[in-house]
C-alpha positions as CSV (number, residue, x, y, z in Angstrom):
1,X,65.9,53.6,56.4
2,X,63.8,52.6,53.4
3,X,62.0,50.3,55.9
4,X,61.7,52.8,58.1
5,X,59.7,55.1,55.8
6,X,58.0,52.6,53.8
7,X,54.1,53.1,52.7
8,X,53.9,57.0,54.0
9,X,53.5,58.1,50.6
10,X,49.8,59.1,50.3
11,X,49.3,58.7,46.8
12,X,49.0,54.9,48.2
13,X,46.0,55.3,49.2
14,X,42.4,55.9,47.6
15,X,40.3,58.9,48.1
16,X,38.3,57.6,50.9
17,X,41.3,57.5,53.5
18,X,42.8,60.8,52.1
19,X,39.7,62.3,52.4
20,X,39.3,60.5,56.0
21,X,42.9,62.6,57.1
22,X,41.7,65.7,55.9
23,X,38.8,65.0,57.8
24,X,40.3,63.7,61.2
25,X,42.9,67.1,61.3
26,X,40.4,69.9,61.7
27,X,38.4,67.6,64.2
28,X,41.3,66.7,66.1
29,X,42.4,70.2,66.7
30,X,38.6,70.8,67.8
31,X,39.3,68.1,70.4
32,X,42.0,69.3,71.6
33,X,41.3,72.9,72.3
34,X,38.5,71.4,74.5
35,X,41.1,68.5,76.0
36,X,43.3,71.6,77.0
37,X,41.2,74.4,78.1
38,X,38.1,73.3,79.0
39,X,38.7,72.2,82.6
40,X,40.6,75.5,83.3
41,X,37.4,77.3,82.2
42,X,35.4,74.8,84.4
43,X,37.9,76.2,86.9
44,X,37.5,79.9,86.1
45,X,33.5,79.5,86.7
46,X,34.3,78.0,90.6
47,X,33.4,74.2,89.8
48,X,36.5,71.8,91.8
49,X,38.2,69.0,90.9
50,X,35.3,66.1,92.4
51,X,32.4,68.3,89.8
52,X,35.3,68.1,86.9
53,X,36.2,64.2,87.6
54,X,31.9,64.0,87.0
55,X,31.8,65.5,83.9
56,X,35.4,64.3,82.3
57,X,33.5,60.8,83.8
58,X,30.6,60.9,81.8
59,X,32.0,61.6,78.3
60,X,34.3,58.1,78.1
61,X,30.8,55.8,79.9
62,X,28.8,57.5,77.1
63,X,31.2,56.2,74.6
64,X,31.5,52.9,76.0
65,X,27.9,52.5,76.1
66,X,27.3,53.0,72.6
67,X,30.7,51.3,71.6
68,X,28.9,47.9,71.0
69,X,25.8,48.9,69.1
70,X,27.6,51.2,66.9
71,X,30.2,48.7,65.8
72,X,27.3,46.3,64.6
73,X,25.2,49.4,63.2
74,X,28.4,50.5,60.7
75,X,28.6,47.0,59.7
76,X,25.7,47.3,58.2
77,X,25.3,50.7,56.7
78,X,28.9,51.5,56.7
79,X,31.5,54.0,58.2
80,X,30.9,57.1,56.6
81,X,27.3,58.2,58.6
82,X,29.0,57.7,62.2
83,X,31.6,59.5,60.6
84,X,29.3,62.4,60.2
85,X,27.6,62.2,63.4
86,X,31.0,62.5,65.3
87,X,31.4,65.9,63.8
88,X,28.0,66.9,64.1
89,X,27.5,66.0,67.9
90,X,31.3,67.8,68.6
91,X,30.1,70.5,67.2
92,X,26.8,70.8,68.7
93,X,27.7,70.1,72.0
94,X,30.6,71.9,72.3
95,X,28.6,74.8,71.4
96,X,26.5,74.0,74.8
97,X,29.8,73.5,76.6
98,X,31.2,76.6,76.5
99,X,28.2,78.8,76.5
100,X,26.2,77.2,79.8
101,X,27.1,76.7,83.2
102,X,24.6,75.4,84.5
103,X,25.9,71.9,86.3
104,X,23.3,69.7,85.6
105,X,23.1,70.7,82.1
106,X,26.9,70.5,81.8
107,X,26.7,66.9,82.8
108,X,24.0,65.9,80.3
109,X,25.7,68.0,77.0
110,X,29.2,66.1,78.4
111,X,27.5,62.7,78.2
112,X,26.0,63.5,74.5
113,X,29.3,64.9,73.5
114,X,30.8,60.8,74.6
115,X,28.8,59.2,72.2
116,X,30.8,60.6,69.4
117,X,33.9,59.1,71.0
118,X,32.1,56.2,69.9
119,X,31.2,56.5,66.7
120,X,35.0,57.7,66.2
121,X,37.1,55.3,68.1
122,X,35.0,52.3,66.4
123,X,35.2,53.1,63.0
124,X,38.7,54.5,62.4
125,X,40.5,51.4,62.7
126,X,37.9,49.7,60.5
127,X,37.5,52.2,57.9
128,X,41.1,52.2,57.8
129,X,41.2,48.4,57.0
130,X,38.9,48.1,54.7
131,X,40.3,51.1,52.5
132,X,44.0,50.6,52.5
133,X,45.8,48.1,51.0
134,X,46.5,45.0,53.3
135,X,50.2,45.6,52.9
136,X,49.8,49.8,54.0
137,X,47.4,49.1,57.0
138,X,49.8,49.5,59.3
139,X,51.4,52.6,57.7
140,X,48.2,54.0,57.0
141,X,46.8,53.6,60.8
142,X,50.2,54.8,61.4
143,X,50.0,58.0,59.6
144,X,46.7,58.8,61.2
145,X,48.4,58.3,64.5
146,X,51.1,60.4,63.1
147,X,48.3,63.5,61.6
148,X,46.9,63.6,65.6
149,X,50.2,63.8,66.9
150,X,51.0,66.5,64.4
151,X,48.1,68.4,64.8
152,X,47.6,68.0,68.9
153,X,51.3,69.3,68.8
154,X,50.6,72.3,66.7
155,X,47.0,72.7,68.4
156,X,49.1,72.6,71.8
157,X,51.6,75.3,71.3
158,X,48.7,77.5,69.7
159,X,45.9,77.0,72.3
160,X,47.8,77.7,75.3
161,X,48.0,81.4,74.2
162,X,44.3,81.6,73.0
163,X,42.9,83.2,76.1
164,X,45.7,85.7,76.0
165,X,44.6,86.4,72.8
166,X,41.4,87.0,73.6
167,X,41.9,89.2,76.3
168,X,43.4,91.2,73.8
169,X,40.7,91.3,71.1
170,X,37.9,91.6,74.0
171,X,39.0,93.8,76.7
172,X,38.3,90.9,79.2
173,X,39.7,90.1,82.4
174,X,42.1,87.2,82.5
175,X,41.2,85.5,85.9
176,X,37.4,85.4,84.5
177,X,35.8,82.7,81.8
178,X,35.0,85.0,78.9
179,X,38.6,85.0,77.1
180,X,38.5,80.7,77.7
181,X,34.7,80.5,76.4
182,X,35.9,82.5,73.3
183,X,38.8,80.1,72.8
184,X,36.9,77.1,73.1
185,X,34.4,78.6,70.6
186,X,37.5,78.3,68.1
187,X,37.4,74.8,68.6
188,X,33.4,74.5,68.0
189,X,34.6,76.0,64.2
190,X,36.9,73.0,63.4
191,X,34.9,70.8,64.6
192,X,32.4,72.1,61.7
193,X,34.9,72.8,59.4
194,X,35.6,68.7,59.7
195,X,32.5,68.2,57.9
196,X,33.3,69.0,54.4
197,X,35.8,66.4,53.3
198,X,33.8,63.7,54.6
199,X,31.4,64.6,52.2
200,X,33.8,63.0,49.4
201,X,33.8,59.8,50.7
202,X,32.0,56.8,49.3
203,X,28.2,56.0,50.7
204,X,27.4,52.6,51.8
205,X,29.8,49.2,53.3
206,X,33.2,48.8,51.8
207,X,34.4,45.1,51.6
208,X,38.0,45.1,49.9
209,X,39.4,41.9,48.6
210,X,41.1,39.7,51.4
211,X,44.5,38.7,51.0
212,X,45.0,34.4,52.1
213,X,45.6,35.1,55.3
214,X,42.5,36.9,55.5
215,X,39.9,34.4,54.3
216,X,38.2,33.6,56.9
217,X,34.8,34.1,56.7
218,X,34.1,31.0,58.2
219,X,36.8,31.2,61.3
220,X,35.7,30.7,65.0
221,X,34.6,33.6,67.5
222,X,38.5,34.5,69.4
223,X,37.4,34.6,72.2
224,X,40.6,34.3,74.0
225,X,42.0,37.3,72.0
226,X,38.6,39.2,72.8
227,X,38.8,38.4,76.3
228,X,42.6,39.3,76.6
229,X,42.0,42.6,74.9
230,X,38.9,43.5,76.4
231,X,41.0,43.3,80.0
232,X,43.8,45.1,78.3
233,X,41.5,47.8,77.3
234,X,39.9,48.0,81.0
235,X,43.6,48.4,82.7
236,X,44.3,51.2,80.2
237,X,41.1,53.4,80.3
238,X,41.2,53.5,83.8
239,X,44.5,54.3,83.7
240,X,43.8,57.4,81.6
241,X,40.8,58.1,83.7
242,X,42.6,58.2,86.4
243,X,45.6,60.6,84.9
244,X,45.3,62.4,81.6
245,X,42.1,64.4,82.4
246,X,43.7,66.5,85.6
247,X,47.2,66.6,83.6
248,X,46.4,70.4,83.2
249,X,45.4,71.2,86.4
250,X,47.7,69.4,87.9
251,X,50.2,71.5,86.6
252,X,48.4,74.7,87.0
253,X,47.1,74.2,90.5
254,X,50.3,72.1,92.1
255,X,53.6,73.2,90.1
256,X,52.5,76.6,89.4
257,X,52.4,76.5,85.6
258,X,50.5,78.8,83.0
259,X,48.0,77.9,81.1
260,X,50.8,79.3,78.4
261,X,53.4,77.1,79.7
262,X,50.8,74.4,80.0
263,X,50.3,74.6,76.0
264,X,54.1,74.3,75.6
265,X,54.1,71.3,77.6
266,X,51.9,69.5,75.7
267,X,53.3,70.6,72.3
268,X,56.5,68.9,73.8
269,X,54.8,65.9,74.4
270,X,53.3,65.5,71.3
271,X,56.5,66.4,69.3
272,X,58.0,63.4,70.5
273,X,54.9,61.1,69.2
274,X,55.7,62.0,65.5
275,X,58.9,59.8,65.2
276,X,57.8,57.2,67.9
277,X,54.6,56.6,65.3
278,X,56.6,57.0,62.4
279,X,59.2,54.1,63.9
280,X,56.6,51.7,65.1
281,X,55.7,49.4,62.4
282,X,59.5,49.1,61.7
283,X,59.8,48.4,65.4
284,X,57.2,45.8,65.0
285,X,58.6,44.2,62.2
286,X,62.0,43.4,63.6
287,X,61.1,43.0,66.8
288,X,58.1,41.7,67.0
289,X,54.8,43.1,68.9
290,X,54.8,41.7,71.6
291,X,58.8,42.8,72.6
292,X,57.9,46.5,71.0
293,X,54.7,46.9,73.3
294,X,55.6,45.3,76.6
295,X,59.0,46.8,77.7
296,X,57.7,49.9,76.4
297,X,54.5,50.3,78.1
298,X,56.1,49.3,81.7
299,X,58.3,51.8,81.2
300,X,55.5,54.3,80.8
301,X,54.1,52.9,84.1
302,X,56.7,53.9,86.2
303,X,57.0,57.3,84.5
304,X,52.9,58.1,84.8
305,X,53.1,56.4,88.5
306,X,56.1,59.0,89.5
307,X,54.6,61.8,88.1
308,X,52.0,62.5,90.7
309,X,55.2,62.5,93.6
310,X,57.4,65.2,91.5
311,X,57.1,69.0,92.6
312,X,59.6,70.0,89.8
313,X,58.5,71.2,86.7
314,X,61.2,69.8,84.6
315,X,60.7,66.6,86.2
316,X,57.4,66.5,85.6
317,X,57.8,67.5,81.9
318,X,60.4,64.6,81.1
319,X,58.1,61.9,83.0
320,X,55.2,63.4,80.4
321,X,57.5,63.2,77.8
322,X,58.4,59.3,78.1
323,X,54.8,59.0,79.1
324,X,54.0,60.1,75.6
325,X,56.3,58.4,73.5
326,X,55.5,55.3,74.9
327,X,51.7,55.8,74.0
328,X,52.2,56.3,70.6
329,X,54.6,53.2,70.1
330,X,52.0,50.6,71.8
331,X,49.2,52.1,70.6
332,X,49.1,51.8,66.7
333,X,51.3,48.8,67.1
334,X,48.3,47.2,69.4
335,X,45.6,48.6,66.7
336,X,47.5,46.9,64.1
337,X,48.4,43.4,65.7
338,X,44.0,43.5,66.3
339,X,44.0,43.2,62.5
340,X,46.5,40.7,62.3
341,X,45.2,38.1,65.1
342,X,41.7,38.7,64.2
343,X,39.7,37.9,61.8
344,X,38.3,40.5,59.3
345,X,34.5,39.5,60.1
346,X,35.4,40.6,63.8
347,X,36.9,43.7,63.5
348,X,34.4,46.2,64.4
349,X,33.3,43.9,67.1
350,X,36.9,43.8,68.7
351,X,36.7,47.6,68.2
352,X,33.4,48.2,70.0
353,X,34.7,45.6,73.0
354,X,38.4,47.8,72.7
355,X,36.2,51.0,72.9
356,X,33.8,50.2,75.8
357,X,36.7,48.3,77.9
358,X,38.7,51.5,77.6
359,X,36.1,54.4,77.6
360,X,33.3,52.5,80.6
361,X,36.6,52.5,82.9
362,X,38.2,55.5,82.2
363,X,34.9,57.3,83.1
364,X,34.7,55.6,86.4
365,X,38.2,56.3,87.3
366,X,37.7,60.3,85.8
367,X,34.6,60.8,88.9
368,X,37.0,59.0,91.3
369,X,39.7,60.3,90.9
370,X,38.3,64.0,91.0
371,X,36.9,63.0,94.7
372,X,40.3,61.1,95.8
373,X,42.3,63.9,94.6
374,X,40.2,66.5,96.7
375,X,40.6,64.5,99.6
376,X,44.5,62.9,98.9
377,X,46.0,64.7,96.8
378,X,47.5,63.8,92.8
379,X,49.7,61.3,93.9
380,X,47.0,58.5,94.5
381,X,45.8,58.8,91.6
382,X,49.0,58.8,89.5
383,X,50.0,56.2,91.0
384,X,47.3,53.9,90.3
385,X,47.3,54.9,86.9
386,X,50.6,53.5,86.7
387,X,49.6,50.1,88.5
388,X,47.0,49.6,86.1
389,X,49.1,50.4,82.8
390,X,51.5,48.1,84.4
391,X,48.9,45.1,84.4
392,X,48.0,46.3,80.9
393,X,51.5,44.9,80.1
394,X,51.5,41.6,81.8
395,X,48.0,40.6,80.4
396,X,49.4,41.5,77.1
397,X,52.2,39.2,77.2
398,X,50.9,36.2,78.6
399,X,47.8,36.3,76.1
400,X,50.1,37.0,73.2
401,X,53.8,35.8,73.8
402,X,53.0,32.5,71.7
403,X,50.7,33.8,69.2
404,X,52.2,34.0,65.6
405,X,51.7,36.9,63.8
406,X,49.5,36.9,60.2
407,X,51.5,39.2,58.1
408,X,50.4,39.9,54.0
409,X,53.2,38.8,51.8
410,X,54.9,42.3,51.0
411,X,54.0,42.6,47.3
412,X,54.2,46.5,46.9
413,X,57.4,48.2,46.0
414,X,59.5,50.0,48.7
């Protein structure tokens, strides 16, 4: 048990990754109001599924776009300004978001609002790095996967009831897009409020002391590991392209749920990410990675691929629920094992190649899937989201089954 809980103590860490959590909450919960109401607003204005597939699309190629040239950028100047930009962007955009409609000026505010997917998803993982102790990395990316889970969980139960609310403070009608465009403007707030603790964090590049496994400055390009992760990260963006963005109106428009009962949902899901974060370095330490991350992640294949052939409600929400648990095992324990394969000098380029392998596909798979579902139906596209997490799996194994794992000597008390 002391294992278990080992390093989630945050007086182990300095200012500049407590101040990072107290930053990445309010912006999260931003995030997630938009994740979960937006496209049931886009609804409530009369745009279909093939115009939402478009503009979920362009947010993750926007992202992957900049994904390379904003790794090598914050190399340089450091973390902190992209940081900055990712809340200021959110904010921005999101503001444009929910008070337009106009489609072709939707599609070009949904393309700025991807770039700060970029500036985000590359410089967590590094900032985390370079500002924890080598022996709390993984407890420290671990806890951050933890604080989204937390706060998408509360965020979840909370926003489902927001329009409701709304209609109740305004006076509006239900069925129209005011009470959703006033929600989402609660969302535009946090993503402001997200701001403020980043101001406490230190200007300019941080380069902490490398432990011995970690000196080497002069070690060779990976390019097998880049390669095998850069195919890892294709399979799994299009897999989310394909899937997670019509979740919500999936359940709305084909089992019949509320956008309350919707909320619920994904406050279910995300309840059960807390412990499967909180367990996976232990997991990863007995087991190893790759036995934590393969078996897992094929068994939330065939629960995403299933998903799209259930008409039952409670199936569906058990099939979400392993789908979820199995994310937030293999995903911090994949982030981690990148620091531990890979040398330091490379790890906001394997970030920026993670990034745009994930976020170029996922939009692609987003605008097809919103034309296959209008002409198919959801299962298709479940289904090859479920293929490709699948292959995610295998390519994972055979790139890594022999590679030995770099681990700092544990010098830090229990």
């Amino acid at each position: 048990m002391n294992d278990l809980f080992r390093g989630y103590n945050l007086r182990d860490y300095n200012k500049n990754v407590r101040c990072f959590f107290m930053f990445g909450v309010p912006l999260i919960a931003g995030m997630m109001i938009q994740a979960l109401l937006y496209n049931l607003y886009l609804t409530r204005l009369g745009f279909q599924e093939d115009f939402i597939g478009q503009l979920v699309g362009l947010g993750p190629i926007a992202s992957g776009l900049f994904a390379i040239p904003t790794g090598y950028i914050s190399d340089r100047i450091g973390r902190r300004p992209f940081l900055l930009a990712t809340a200021g962007v959110l904010f921005t955009t999101q503001v444009g978001l929910a008070t337009l409609s106009d489609p072709r000026i939707l599609l070009i505010l949904s393309f700025l609002a991807g770039t700060s997917g970029a500036f985000l998803w590359v410089n967590h993982v590094p900032f985390l790095g370079e500002n924890a102790h080598p022996e709390r990395r993984a407890q420290a990316i671990a806890i951050w996967m933890s604080l989204q889970a937390i706060t998408r969980m509360v965020i979840s139960l909370v926003a489902g009831s927001l329009p409701d609310i709304m209609v109740g403070l305004t006076g509006t009608n239900p069925d129209l897009p005011g009470p959703y465009r006033y929600a989402l403007y609660v969302g535009v707030g946090l993503c402001l409020i997200s701001v403020f603790p980043l101001l406490g964090i230190e200007r300019g590049v941080r380069r902490p002391e490398p432990t011995e496994a970690e000196a080497d400055e002069d070690a060779p390009f990976p390019t097998k590991e880049f390669a095998a992760y850069g195919s890892i990260s294709i399979c799994r963006g299009a897999s989310m392209g394909f899937s997670f963005p019509f979740f919500n109106v999936f359940l709305q428009q084909d089992l019949d749920t509320s956008t309350a009962l919707i909320g619920i949902i994904f406050f279910a899901a995300q309840i059960v990410t807390v412990p499967a974060t909180v367990m996976a370095p232990a997991m990863a330490r007995r087991l190893g990675t790759v036995k934590t991350i393969v078996p897992t992640r094929i068994i939330g294949s065939i629960s995403l691929a299933f998903l799209g052939l259930t008409g039952n409600l409670w199936e569906a929400l058990i099939l979400v629920l392993i789908g979820a648990t199995v994310e937030a095992i293999t995903t911090p324990t994949e982030m981690t094992f990148a620091t531990q394969v890979i040398p330091r000098k490379y790890w906001a380029r394997i970030q920026s190649v993670r990034v745009t392998g994930f976020q170029i596909p996922s939009g692609i798979a987003s605008v097809t899937a919103g034309f296959l579902i209008v002409r198919y139906g959801y299962w298709i596209t479940f289904a090859l989201a479920g293929a490709l997490r699948m292959t995610s799996a295998f390519i994972f194994f055979f790139a890594f089954r022999n590679t030995k794992e770099k681990r700092p000597e544990d010098e830090l008390p229990a």
